[in-house]
C-alpha positions in Angstrom: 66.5 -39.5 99.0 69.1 -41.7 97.5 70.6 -41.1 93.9 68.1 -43.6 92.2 64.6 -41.7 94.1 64.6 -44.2 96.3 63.8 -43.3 100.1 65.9 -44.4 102.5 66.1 -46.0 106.2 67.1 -43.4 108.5 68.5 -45.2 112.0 68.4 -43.2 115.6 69.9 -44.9 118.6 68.7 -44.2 122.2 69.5 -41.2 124.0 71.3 -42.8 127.0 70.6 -41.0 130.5 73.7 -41.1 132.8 71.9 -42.6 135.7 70.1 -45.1 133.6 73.8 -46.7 132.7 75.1 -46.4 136.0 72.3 -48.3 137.4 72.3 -51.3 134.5 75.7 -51.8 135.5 75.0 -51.5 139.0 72.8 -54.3 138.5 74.9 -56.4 136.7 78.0 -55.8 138.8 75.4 -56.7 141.9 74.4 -59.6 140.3 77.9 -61.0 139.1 79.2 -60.6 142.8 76.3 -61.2 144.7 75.6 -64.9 142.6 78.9 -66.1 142.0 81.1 -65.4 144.7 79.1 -66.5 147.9 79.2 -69.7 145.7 82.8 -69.4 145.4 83.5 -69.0 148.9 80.7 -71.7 150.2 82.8 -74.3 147.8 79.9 -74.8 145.3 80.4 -77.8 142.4 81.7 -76.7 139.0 77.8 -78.0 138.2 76.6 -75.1 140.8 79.0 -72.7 139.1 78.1 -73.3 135.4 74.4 -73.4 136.2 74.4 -69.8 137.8 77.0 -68.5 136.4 74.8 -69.1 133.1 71.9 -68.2 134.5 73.3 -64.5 135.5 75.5 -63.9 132.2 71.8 -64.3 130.2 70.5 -62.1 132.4 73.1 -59.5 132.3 73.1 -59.9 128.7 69.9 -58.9 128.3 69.9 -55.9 130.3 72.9 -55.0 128.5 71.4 -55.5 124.7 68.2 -53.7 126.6 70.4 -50.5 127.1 72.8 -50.8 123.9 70.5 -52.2 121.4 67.5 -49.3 121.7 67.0 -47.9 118.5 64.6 -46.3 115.9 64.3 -46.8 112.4 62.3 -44.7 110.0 61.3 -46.5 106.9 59.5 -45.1 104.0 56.2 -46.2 105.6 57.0 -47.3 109.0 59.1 -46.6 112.7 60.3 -49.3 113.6 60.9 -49.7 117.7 63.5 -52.1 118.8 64.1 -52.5 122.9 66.6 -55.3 123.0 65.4 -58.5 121.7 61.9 -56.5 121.4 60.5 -55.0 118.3 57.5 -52.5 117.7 56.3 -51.3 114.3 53.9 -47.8 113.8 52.7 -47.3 110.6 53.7 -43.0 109.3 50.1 -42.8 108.3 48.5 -43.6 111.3 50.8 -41.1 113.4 48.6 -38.4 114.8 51.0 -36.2 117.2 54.3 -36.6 118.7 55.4 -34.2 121.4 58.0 -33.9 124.2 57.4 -35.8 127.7 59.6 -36.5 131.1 56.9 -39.4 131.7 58.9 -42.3 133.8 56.3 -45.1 132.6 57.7 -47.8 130.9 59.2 -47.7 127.3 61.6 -48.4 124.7 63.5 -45.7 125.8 66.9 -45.0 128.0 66.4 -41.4 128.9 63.3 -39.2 130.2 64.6 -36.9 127.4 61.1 -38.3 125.5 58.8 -38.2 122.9 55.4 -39.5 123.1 53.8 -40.9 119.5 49.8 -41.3 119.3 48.8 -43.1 116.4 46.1 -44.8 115.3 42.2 -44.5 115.6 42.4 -45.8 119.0 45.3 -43.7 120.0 48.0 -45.9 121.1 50.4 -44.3 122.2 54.2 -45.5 122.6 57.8 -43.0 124.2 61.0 -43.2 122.7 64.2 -41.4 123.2 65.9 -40.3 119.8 69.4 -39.3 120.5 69.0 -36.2 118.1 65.1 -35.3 118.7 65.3 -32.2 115.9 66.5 -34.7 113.3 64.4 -37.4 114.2 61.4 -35.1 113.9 62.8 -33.7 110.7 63.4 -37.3 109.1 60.0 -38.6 110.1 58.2 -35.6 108.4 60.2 -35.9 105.4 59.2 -39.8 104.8 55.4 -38.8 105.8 54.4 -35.5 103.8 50.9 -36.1 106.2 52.8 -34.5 109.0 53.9 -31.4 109.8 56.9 -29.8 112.7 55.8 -27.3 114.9 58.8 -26.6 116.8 59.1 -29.2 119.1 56.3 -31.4 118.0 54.6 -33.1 114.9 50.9 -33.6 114.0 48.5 -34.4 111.1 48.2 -31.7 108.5 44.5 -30.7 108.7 43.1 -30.4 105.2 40.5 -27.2 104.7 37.1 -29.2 105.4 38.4 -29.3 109.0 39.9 -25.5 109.6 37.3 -25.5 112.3 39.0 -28.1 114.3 42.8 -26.7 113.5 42.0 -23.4 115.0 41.1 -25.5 118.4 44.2 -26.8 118.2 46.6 -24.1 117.7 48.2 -22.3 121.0 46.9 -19.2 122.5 48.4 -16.5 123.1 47.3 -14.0 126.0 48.7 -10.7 125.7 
């Protein structure tokens, strides 16, 4: 909370996996060398040149503001997603669970160091990679008082009228 009671923004940048790095800049080293030099060599106008060489700083740029411009802020009411030029908004309220994943499908995340958030009635479900995980847990729970940590997840509080479902819920423990 800030001085005046006022809740404010709390900002997370993408965990960054090594191999994810090395392979973006793989990719744009591949692509600077592969695209411009054979038109070097092969004598290629200064048209040629400017058209491709345009062509692969845009895309290099965007794989670059993909892997350095992930990030996650946590509003008083919303998460915001950004990916890049990309944006994704999940409303606290409609968060149901978030919980640790190594899933390799496609997300606004660079590093399989995950969390997987289900919200909404139809349970969407979306993975980011929080640098700090702990915090970010922390800081969404403390801008939702809906939501509870358990360890290394969140869910819904259940109120008392559904105790029943809450106990189906919780872990067992065989002895």
């Amino acid at each position: 909370m800030s001085p005046n009671g006022q809740s404010q923004n709390h900002y997370f940048s993408s965990k960054r996996d090594w191999w994810i790095v090395a392979l973006i800049w793989l990719g744009v080293l591949v692509s600077v060398v592969g695209g411009i030099v054979p038109l070097v060599a092969g004598g290629a106008s200064w048209t040629e040149l400017l058209l491709v060489g345009s062509l692969l700083v845009g895309m290099d740029s965007l794989m670059l503001w993909v892997l350095y411009g992930t990030g996650y802020t946590i509003t008083p009411d919303r998460l915001l997603i950004r990916c890049g030029p990309m944006s994704f908004g999940v409303r606290l309220e409609s968060i149901e669970f978030i919980f640790p994943t190594r899933s390799p499908w496609s997300s606004p995340a660079c590093s399989l160091d995950r969390l997987r958030i289900v919200y909404g009635l139809s349970q969407k479900s979306i993975m980011i990679s929080p640098e700090n995980k702990t915090e970010f847990l922390s800081s969404i729970v403390q801008q939702c008082p809906t939501l509870v940590v358990l360890h290394d997840r969140v869910r819904k509080k259940m109120d008392s009228a559904s105790s029943a479902i809450d106990l189906t819920i919780q872990p067992q423990v065989i002895a």
